[in-house]
N, C-alpha and C positions, 0 to 999 in steps of 0.2 A: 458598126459604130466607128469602128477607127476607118474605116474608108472614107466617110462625111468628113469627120476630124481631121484627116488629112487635106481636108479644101479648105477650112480654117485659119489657115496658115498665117494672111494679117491679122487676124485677131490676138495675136501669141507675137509680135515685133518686139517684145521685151526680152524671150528666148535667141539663144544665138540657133545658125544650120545643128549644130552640132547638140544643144541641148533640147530643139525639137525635136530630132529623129528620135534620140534618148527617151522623149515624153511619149512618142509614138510606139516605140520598142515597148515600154512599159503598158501602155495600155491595149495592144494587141496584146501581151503575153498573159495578161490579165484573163483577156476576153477568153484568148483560145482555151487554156489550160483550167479555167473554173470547176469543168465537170471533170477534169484528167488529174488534178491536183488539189483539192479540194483545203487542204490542211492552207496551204502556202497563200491561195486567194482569200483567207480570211487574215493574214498578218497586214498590215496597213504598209510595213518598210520594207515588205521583200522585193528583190529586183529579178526581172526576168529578160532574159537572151536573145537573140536575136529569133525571128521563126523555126527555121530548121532546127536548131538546137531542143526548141520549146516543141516541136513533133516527132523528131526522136527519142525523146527521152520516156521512161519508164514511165508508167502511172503510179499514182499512190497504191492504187489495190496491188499492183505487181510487184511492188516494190514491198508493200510489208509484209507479203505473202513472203520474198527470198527473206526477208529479215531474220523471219520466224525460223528458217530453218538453221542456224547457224548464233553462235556465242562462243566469245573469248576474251583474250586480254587485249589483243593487237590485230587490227587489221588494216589493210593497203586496197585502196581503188586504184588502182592502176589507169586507170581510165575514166578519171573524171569526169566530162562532158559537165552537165547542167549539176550535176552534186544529188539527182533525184536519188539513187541506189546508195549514195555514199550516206546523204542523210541518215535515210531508214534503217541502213544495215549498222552507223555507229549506235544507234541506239542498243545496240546487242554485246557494246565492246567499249571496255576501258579508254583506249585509246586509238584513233584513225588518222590513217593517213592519205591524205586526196591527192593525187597526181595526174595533171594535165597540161598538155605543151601549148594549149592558145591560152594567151595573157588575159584577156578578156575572160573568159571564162572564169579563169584563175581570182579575177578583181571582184566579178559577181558572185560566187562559191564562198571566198571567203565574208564580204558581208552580210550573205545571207546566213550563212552558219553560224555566225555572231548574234544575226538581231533574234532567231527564234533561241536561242539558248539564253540570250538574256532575257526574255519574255518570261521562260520557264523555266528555272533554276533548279527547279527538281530533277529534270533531266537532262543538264550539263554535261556534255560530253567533249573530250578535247578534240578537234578536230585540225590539221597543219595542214597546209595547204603548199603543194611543191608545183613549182611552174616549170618542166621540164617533159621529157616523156616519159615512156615506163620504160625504154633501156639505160637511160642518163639515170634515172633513181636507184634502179637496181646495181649501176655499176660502181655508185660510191657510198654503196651499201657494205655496212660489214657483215660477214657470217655468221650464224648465228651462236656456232662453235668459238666465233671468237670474241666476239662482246653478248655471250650468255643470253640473247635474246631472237625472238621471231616470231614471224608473225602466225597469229590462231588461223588466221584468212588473207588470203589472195582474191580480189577481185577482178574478174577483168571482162568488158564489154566490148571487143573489139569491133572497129569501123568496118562496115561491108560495104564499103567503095572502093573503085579504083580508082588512078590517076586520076581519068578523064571523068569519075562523078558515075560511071558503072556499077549496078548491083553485083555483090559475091558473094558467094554463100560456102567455099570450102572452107576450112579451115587455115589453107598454108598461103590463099589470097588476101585473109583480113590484114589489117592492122590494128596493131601489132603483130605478127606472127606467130601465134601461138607454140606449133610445135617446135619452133625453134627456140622460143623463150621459157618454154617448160622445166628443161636441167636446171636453170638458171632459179628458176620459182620456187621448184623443189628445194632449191637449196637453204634458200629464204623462210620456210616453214619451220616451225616449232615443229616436235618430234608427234603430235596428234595433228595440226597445223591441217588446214583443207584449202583448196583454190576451187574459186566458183567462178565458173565461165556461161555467160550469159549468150548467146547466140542465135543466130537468124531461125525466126518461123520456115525457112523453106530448108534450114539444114537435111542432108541425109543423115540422119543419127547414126543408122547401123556404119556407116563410113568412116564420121568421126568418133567413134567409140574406137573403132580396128585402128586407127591412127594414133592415137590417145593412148593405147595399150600397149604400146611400145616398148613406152617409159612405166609399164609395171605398176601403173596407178588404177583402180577401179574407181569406178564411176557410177553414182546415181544419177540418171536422169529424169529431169521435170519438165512435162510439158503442159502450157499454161496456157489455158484460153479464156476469155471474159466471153458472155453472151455468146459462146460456139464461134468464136473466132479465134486462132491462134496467135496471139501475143507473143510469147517468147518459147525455146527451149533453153533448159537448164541444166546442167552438168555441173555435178558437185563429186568429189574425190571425198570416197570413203576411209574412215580411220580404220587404221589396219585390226585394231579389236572388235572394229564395226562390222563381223560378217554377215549378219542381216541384210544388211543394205548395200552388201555389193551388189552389183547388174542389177537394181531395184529401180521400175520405171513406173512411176507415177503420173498419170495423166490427170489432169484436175483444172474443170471450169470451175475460176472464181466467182461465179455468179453463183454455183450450188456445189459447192466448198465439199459438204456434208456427200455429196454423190462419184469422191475420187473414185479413181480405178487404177490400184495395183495389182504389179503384173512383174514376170518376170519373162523374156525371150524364150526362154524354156518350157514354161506354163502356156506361151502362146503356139511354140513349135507341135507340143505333145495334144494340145485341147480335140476333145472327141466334140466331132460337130455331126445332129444328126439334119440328114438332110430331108426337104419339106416331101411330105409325102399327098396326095391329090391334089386336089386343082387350088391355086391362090385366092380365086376368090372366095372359098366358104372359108379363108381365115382371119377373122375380125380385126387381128391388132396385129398393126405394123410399126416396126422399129428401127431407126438408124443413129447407131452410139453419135456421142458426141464428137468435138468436131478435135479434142484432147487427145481421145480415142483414138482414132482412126491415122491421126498423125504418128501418136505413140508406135504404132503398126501392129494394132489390138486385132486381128479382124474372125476369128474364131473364138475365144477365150471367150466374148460377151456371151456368146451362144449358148458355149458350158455352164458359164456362173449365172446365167438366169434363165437356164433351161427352153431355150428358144431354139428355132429350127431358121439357119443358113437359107435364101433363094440360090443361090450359085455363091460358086468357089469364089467369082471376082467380082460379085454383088454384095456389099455390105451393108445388105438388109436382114434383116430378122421378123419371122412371124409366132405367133403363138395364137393359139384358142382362149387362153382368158389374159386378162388383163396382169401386168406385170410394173405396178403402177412407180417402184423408185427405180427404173432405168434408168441409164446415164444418158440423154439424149433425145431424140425427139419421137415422139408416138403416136400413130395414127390411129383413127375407127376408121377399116375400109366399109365401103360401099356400095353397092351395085352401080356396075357404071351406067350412066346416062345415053342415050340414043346421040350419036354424030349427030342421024340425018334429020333429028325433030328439034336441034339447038337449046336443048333443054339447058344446057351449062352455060355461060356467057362469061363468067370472067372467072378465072384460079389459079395458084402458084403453081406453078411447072418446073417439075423436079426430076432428071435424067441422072440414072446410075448407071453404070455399065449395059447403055441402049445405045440403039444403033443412032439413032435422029439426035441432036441435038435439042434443047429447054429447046430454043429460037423456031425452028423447024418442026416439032411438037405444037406448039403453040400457034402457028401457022395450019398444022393438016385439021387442027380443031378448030379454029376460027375462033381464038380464046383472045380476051385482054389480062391483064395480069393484074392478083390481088384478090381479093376477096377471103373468104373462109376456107373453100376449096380446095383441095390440090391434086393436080394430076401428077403422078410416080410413074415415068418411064422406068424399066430396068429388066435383066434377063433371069429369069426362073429356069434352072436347068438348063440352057441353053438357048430357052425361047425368049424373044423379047415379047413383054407383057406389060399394060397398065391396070396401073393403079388408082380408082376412085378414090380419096379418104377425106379427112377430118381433122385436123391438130386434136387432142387431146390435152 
């Protein structure tokens, strides 16, 4: 739609350059984010960002999801961006505070944060809006020891680019810097007080947990996927009476909420996994955790808590003889396999686990197109590479 609209252009001579891109801005942001933001595209006055902004930012489902976990009197975004995380999470908290260094941003956040509260008065929240970064706010911050106050939560999303517009994914490459800005955050918390750091789907968790433990803080983490994709991981700092939930790793597709998987590093180091005994094909049902899972770095535990039997140590498949029907994850009915040389299969999803061939090259030595019902499971049984006929479930 806004491509066409964009050729329109005399139609609109009444608009200045400057108030078209504006009407373009807003109707792309519209477009893109309808199914991502759902709440926001029903308000008639909200205004939205340029693209990038409006593709990095949170979704509504990921966002109410960190809301839920967290409540207090005071909290800080540190990192602003589009206001998507700042919104949802003030819902949980007396008072918030928005901090971001592009002005623009700043202009949009605070109108928007205005029209939906006056829409809904019920849930008024104060919202201040600081157009700086998050070391200029912290630094003419007082302590909390010395004007009696701080914050319940720290929030912070830092940017995984570099300079030159580069993916990063450690921790000491974002910006902000976290672990340099940690002393400094600590400082800032109420004596229960938590910081929640939002960070890249490709983090090494076990990496930044050992970096993060420096400074003597434990950490829940949450990894979050919609429809078996990995959305965010989460890292939330435990209250010190919180010992339940220290090293407490939660893997959880939002799409089946009701099918989390908690876990603890230890529960996954000690899990007794029995391994598959005769041949894989008289086993009817095949199983590969989600995709929460598998990032969390689950890959024995599923086996124990749903008495399933491991194909190999670096195959993160699972079989069983009867049906194990609330896994967390995707489930097959295998199948006898079909003859190559009589082409009885013509088309199916090609799915390669720790196998030698690539989907691409699989899909090739079978003469397969892709789709259908079908699917062929490349992956290694004990060391052998072997396929798999099956079925979704």
């Amino acid at each position: 739609m806004v491509n066409d609209l964009a050729l329109q252009r005399s139609k609109y001579k009444h608009l200045s350059d400057d108030e078209w891109r504006w009407f373009l801005q807003q109707v792309e942001g519209r477009e893109r984010t309808a199914d991502k933001l759902p709440s926001f595209a029903s308000i008639e006055d909200w205004w939205y960002p340029v693209r990038l902004s409006c593709e990095q930012c949170s979704s509504e489902l990921t966002a109410r999801y960190k809301a839920s976990l967290v409540s207090g009197e005071k909290m800080v975004d540190l990192t602003g961006g589009y206001g998507v995380d700042t919104f949802f999470l003030s819902e949980h908290f007396d008072h918030t505070d928005y901090v971001e260094q592009n002005a623009e941003l700043c202009r949009i956040a605070e109108h928007n944060f205005k029209v939906q509260r006056d829409d809904v008065p019920s849930t008024k929240k104060p919202i201040t809006v600081h157009n700086c970064t998050a070391e200029e706010f912290l630094a003419f911050l007082p302590l909390p020891n010395e004007a009696g106050e701080g914050f319940s939560l720290i929030f912070l999303d830092p940017a995984r680019r570099d300079s030159h517009g580069g993916k990063v994914f450690k921790l000491a490459d974002c910006t902000p810097n976290v672990l340099e800005l940690l002393p400094t955050l600590i400082k800032h918390l109420t004596e229960n007080g938590q910081i929640m750091l939002k960070l890249s789907p490709m983090l090494d968790i076990s990496q930044a947990i050992k970096e993060l433990y420096l400074f003597n803080i434990h950490w829940s983490v949450y990894v979050i996927s919609v429809k078996n994709e990995v959305k965010e991981v989460l890292l939330l700092s435990t209250k010190e009476q919180d010992a339940i939930n220290k090293g407490r790793i939660t893997a959880i597709d939002l799409a089946e909420p009701e099918k989390a998987f908690v876990f603890t590093r230890e529960q996954e180091q000690t899990a007794h996994v029995s391994p598959l005994v005769g041949e894989p094909e008289g086993v009817p049902f095949l199983y590969e955790p989600n995709a929460a899972i598998l990032k969390a770095g689950a890959y024995k535990l599923p086996a124990e808590r749903f008495g399933l039997q491991k194909l190999d140590t670096n195959t993160h498949l699972y079989v069983s003889d009867t049906l194990v029907e609330n896994f967390p994850g995707r489930i097959w009915k295998t199948l006898p396999i079909p003859s190559l040389k009589e082409r009885v299969l013509q088309k199916a999803n090609i799915l390669v686990r720790n196998y030698p061939l690539t989907a691409e090259q699989l899909k090739k030595k079978w003469k397969l197109k892709d789709g259908g019902e079908d699917y062929i499971i490349g992956c290694r049984v004990a060391g052998k590479p072997t396929i798999f006929y099956a079925k979704r479930i």
